[in-house]
C-alpha positions in Angstrom: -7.0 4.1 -0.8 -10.7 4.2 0.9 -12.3 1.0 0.6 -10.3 -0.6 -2.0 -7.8 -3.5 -1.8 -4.4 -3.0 -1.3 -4.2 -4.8 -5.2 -6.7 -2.5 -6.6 -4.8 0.9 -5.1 -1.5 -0.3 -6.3 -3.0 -1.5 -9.7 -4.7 2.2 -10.2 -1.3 3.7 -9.0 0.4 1.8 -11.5 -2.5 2.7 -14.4 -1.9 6.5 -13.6 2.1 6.2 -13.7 1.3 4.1 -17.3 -1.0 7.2 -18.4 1.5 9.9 -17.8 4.2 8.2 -19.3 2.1 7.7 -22.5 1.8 11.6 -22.7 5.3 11.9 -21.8 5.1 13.1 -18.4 7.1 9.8 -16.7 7.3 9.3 -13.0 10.4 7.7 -11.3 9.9 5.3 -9.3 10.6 7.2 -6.0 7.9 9.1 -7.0 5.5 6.6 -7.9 6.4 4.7 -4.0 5.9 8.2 -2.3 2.4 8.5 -4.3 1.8 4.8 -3.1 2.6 5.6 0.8 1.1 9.1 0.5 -2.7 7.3 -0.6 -2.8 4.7 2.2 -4.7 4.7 4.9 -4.1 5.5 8.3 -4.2 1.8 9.1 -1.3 1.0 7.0 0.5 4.2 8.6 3.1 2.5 10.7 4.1 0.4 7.6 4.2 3.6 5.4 6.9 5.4 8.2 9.1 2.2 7.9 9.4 2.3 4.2 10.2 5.6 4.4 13.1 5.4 6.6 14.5 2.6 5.2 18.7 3.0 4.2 17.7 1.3 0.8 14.7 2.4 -1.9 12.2 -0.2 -1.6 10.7 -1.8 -5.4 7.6 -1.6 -6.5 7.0 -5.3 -6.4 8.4 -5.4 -2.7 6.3 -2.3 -1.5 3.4 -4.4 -3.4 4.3 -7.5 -1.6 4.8 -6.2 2.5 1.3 -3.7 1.7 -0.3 -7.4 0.8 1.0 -9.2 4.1 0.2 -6.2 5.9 -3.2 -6.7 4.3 -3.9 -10.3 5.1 -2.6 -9.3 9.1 -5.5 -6.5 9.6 -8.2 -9.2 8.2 -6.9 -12.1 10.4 -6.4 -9.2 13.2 -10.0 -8.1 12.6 -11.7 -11.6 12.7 -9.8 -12.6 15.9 -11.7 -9.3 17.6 -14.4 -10.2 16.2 -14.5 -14.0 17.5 -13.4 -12.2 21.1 -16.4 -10.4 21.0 -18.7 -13.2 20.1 -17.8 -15.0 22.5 -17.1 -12.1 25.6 
């Protein structure tokens, strides 16, 4: 994942999976979610466990959607230590 958006990864992801099934070489898409949590990084790590564990196979679209919340909570996260510090 390194510096890219959690939309960029996921649309790259997605572009690979679209590639191999061109040349006949589909992915399901338990494989294409363990790719997804295998490539994120370590501060999406927690998140990544969860999915993992759930009783029920996440989507796609619903992995897409919590890795996007999870997202916008670093940023905000980030900018509150970073108002903290301006002002400690």
């Amino acid at each position: 994942m390194d510096t890219m958006s959690v939309s960029e990864y996921l649309m790259t992801i997605k572009h690979m999976a679209d590639e191999l099934a061109l040349i006949g070489a589909s992915l399901s898409e338990d494989e294409i979610l363990l790719h997804v949590l295998n490539g994120l990084s370590p501060k999406y790590k927690e998140l990544g466990v969860v999915m993992c564990v759930r009783d029920t196979p996440i989507s796609f679209e619903e992995l897409h959607d919590k890795l996007i919340e999870h997202e916008i909570y670093l940023k905000r996260d980030m900018e509150m230590k970073e108002i903290f510090n301006a002002i400690a």
